[in-house]
C-alpha positions as CSV (number, residue, x, y, z in Angstrom):
1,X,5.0,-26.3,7.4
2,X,4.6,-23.1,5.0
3,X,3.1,-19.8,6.7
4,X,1.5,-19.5,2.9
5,X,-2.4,-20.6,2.9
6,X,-3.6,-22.4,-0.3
7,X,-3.8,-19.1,-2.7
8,X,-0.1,-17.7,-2.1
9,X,-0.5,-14.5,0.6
10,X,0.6,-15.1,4.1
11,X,-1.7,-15.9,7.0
12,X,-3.0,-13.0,8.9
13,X,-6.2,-13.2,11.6
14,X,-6.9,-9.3,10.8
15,X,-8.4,-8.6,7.6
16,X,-7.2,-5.7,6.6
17,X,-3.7,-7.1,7.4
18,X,-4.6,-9.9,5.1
19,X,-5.6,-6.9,2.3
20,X,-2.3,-5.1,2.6
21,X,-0.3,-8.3,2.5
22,X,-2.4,-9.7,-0.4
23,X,-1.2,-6.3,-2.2
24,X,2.2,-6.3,-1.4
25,X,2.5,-10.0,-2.7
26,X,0.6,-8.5,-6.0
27,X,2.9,-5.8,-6.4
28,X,6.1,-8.2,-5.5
29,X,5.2,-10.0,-8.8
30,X,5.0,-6.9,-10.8
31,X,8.8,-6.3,-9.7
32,X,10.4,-3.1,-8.2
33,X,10.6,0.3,-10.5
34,X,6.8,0.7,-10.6
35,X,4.3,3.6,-10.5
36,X,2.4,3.8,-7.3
37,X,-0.6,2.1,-7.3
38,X,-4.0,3.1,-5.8
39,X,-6.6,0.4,-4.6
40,X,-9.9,0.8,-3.3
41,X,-11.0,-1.9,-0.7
42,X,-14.5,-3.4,-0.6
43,X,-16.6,-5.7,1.6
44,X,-16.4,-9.2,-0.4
45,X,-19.7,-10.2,0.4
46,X,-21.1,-7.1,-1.0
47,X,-19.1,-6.9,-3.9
48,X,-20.3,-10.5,-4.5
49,X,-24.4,-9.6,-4.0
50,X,-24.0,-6.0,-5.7
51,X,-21.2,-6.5,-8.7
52,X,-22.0,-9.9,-9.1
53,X,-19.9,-9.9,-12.6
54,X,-17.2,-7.6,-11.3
55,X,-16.4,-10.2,-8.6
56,X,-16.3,-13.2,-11.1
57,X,-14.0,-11.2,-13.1
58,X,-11.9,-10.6,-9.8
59,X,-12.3,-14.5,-9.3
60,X,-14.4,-14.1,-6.3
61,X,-16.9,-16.9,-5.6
62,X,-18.4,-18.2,-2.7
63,X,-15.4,-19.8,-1.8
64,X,-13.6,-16.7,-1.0
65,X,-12.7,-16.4,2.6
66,X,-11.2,-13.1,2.1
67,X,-13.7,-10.0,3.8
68,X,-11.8,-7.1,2.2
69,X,-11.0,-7.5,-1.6
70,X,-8.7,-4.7,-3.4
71,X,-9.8,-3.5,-6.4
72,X,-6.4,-1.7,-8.4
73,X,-7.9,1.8,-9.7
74,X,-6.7,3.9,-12.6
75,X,-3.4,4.7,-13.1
76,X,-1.9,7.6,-11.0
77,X,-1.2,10.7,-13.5
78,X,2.5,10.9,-14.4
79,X,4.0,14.2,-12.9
80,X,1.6,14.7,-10.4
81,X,2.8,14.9,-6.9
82,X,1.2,12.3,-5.2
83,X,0.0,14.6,-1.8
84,X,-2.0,16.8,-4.9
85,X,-3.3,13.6,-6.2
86,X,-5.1,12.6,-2.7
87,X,-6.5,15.4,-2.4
88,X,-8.9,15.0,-5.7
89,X,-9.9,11.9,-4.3
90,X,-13.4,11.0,-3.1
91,X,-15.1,7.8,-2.5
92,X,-18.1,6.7,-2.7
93,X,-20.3,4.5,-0.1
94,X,-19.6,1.3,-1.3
95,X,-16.0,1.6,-0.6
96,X,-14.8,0.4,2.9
97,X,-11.4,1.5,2.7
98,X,-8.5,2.4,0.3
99,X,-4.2,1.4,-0.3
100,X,-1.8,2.7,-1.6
101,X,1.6,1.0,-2.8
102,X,4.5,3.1,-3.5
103,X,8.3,3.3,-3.7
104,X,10.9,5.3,-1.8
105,X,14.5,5.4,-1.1
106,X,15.0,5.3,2.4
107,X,18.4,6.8,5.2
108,X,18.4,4.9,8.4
109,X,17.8,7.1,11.1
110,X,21.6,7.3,11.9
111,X,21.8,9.5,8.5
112,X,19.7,12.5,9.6
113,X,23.4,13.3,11.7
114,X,25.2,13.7,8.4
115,X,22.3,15.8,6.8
116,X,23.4,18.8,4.9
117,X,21.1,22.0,6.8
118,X,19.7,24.8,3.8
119,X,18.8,21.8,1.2
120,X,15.9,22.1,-1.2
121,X,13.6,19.1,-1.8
122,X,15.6,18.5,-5.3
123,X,18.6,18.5,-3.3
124,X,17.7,16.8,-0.3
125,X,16.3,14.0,-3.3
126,X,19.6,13.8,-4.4
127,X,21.6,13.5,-1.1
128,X,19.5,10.6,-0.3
129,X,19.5,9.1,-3.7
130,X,23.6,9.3,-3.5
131,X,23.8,8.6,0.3
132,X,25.8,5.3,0.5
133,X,22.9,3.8,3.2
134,X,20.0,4.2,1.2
135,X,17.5,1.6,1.2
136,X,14.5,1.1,-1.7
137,X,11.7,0.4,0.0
138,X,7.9,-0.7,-1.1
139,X,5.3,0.7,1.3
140,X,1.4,-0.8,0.8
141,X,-0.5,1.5,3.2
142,X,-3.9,0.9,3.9
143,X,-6.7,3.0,6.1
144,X,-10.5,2.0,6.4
145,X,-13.6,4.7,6.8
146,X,-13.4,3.9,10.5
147,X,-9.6,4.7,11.2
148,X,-8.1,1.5,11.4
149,X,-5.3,1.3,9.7
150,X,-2.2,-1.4,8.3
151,X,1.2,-0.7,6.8
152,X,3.5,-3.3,5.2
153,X,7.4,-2.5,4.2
154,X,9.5,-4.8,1.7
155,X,12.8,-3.6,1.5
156,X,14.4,-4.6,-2.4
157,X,17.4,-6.1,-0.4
158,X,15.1,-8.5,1.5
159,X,12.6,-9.0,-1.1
160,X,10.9,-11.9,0.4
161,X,7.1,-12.4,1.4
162,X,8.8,-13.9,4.9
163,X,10.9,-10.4,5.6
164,X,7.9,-8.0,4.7
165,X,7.8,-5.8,7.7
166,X,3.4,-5.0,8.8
167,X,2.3,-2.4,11.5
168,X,-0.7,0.2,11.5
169,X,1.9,3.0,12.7
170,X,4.9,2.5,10.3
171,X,3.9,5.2,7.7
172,X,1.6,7.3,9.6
173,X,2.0,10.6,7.0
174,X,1.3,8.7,3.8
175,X,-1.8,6.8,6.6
176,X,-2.9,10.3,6.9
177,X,-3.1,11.3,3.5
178,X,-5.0,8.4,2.8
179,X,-7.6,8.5,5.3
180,X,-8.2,12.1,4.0
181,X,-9.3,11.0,0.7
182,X,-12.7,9.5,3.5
183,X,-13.2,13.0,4.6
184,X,-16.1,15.7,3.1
């Protein structure tokens, strides 16, 4: 028995569990050493009665069980930190929530021990992209307009859809930044 339904993403009762793991599975088979991409997350039904054409193109029909469907935005600008980049975002109505996928290198918590006090970000960057423990990680991070919120980690050494890592608290700053974009 697979824990994989019919189209590929791993079962989850929540939905906006099922979104976040549908979007890390999407950006698995891009590969690792990608941009960060930005999603906005819609209500499927609506997207099916409003955008009919849209949701064909997405390959929604009425057999889509899905009730949150990502919809991958623009490109995020080159050069841009990404902090400064959510903060020129605003959605409108129609959107119930938003993602974000990203990668970092990531210390265990055992490293903050060995960490060198005075650094600058460049070299605080650099310790941690020379630190012997470092792990690359993909974060999908995803808030709705009401708060709720869903996390899921892939590390590139256990890059399998059965050792992806969900919780709503496991990336609370980047959570943060996100639900901002809902605010004003």
């Amino acid at each position: 028995m697979t824990n994989l339904p019919v189209d590929g993403t791993p079962l989850a009762a929540d939905p906006l569990t099922r979104a976040v793991l549908e979007i890390d599975e999407y950006s698995a088979g891009l590969g690792w050493d990608q941009p960060a991409r930005l999603f906005a997350l819609v209500d499927t039904a609506k997207l099916r009665a409003q955008e009919p054409s849209l949701a064909a193109q997405l390959g929604i029909d009425d057999s889509t069980t899905a009730s949150l469907t990502p919809v991958e935005q623009d490109e995020i600008p080159a050069g841009v930190p990404l902090d400064e980049f959510l903060a020129t975002i605003a959605w409108p109505d129609a959107v119930s929530g938003c993602a974000l996928t990203v990668e970092r290198l990531m210390l265990p918590p055992s490293a903050e021990d060995s960490e060198p006090a005075g650094m600058n970000e460049a070299q605080l960057a650099t310790w941690v992209a020379e630190h012997p423990d470092r792990q690359e990680v993909r974060m999908t991070v995803a808030v709705l307009r009401d708060g709720r919120r869903e996390s899921a980690l892939r590390l590139r050494e256990k890059d399998s859809t059965s050792e992806v890592l969900t919780g709503a608290a496991l990336v609370p700053g980047l959570a943060d930044a996100l639900s901002a974009t809902f605010e004003g």
